[in-house]
N, C-alpha and C positions, 0 to 999 in steps of 0.2 A: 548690632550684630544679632542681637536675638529675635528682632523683627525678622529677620532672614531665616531663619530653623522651620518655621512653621512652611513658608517657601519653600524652601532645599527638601524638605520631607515631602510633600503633595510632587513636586516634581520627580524624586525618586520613587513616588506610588505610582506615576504614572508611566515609568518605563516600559520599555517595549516586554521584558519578562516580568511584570508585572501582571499582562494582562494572557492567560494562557486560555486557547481559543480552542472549542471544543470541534472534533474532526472523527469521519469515520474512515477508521485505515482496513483497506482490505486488501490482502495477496491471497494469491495462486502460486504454490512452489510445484514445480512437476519434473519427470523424469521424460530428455528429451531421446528420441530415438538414438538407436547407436549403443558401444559398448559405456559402462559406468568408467569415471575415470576420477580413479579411487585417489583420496591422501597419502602423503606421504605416512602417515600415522592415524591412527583410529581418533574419534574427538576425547578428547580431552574429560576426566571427572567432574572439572570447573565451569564446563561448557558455558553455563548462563550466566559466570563470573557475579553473582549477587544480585543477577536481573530478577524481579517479577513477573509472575503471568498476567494478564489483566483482570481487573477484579470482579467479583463473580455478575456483579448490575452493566457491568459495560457492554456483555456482548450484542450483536446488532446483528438483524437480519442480512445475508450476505445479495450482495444486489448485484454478482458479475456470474450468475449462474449459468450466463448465455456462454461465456467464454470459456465455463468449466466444462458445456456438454459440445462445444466444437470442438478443444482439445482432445477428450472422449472418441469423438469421429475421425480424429486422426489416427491413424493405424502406426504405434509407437510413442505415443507417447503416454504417458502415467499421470495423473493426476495424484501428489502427494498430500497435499496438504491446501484448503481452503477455510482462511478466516477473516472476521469482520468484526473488529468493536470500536468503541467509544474510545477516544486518547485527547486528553488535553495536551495542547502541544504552546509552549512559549520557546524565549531563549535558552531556557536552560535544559540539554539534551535528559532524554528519559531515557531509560533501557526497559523493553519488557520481551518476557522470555513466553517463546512457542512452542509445543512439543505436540508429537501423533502418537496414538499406538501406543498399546501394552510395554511397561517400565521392563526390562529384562538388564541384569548386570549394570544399576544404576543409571542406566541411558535408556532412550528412548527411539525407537524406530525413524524418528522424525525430530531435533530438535533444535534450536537456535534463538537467534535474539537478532530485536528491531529498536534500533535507536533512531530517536527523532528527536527537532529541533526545527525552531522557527526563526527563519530572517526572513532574506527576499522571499523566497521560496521553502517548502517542507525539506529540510536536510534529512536523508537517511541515509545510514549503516546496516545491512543486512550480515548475518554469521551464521551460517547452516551448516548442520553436518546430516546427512543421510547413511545411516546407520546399518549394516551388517554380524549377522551374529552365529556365530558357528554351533555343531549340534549339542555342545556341552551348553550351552547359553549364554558363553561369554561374546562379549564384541570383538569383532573379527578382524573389520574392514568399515572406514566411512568414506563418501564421495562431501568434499566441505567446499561451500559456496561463502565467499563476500566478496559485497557489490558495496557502492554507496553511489548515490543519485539526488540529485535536485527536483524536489517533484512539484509540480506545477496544479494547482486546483483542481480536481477532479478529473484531472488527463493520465489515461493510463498508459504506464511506463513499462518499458519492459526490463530484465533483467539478463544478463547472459551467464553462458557460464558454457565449459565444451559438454559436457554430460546433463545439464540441470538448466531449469529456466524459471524465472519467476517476473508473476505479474503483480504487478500494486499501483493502488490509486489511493487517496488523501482526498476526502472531500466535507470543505464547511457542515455545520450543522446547525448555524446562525448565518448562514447565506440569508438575506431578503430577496423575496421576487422583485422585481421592476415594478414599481406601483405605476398605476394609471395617470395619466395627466391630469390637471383641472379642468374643468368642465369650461369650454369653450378654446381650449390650447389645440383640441388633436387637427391631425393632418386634416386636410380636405382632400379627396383622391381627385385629381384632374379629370373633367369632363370632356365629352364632345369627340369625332373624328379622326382627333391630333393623339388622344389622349393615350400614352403608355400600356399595354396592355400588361394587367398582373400574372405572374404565372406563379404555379401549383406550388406550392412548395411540397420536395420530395420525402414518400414516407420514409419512416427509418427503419434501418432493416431486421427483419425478423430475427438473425442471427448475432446479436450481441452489436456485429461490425467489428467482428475480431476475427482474424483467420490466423493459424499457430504459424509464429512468425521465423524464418531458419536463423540459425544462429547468428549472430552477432546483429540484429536489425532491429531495429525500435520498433512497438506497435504504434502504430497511427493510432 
């Protein structure tokens, strides 16, 4: 039996939450055209329920800027909130907490929490509240978003909501390129009269390839 422990242990090192794989999580929370369509109630004081912001080495360059300045073009719509960091992500869900904008009456203009979690796909849980605040400088009124979605490797997802919309993508940060074949493996292109003609492949578009999607519709 106790040749077996040493076993039983390497196999449980090697489970799937064992290994938590490093990823850049980036959203877009924004205000979609239309009137706001407020809570029943203002958020909460516990809003981030003992979540974390992300730590001060994780942030990352945000890489969906294309998407933030055609939202911008759209006549109505708000860009609230865009961020991008480091998250190691296994089985065991993380909670880390977001906030915009000067703290007024312990809340924040902008604040919520992103839980993730790793199986087949990135599990997330989104909890937003969009915050109003009256001339005394208490909170007044918030518009409160959650979603939760299965997100798929660097495919941007969209989020719905009737008043609010958000976009988020998940993408490896230990991805490998495709290495080259061994020297003497590659294709040979077919010669001669008969032979297949290759065509161009298409540039990519100058504009992100995001256009602000109407409610209830995934982004491609």
């Amino acid at each position: 039996m106790r040749l077996f422990q040493p076993l039983l242990l390497s196999l449980a090192l090697l489970s799937p939450a064992a290994f938590a794989e490093p990823y850049q999580v980036e959203l877009i929370l924004f205000q979609q055209s239309g009137d706001a369509v407020f809570a029943s109630r203002p958020a909460p004081d516990d809003w981030a329920k003992g979540a974390q912001p992300p730590g001060p080495d994780s942030s990352r360059p945000t890489a969906m800027d294309a998407q933030v300045a055609k939202l911008k073009q759209n006549e109505g719509f708000q860009v609230l909130m865009h961020k991008a960091w480091r998250q190691e992500i296994d089985a065991n869900p993380v909670k880390i907490s977001l906030s915009e904008g000067a703290q007024r009456d312990g809340h924040f203009p902008v604040e919520g929490t992103v839980t993730l979690s790793q199986q087949r796909f990135v599990n997330t849980q989104t909890d937003f509240w969009i915050n109003q605040f009256g001339q005394d400088g208490l909170l007044a009124a918030s518009q409160h978003m959650v979603q939760e979605a299965s997100l798929k490797n660097s495919v941007l997802t969209y989020l719905d909501h009737p008043s609010l919309g958000m976009l988020i993508k998940v993408t490896p940060l230990n991805a490998k390129p495709a290495s080259a074949p061994p020297p003497g493996m590659e294709d040979e292109a077919p010669t001669g009269p008969d032979a297949p003609q290759q065509q161009q492949a298409p540039a990519a578009p100058a504009d992100g390839g995001f256009e602000a999607p109407p409610p209830a519709q995934p982004a491609q």
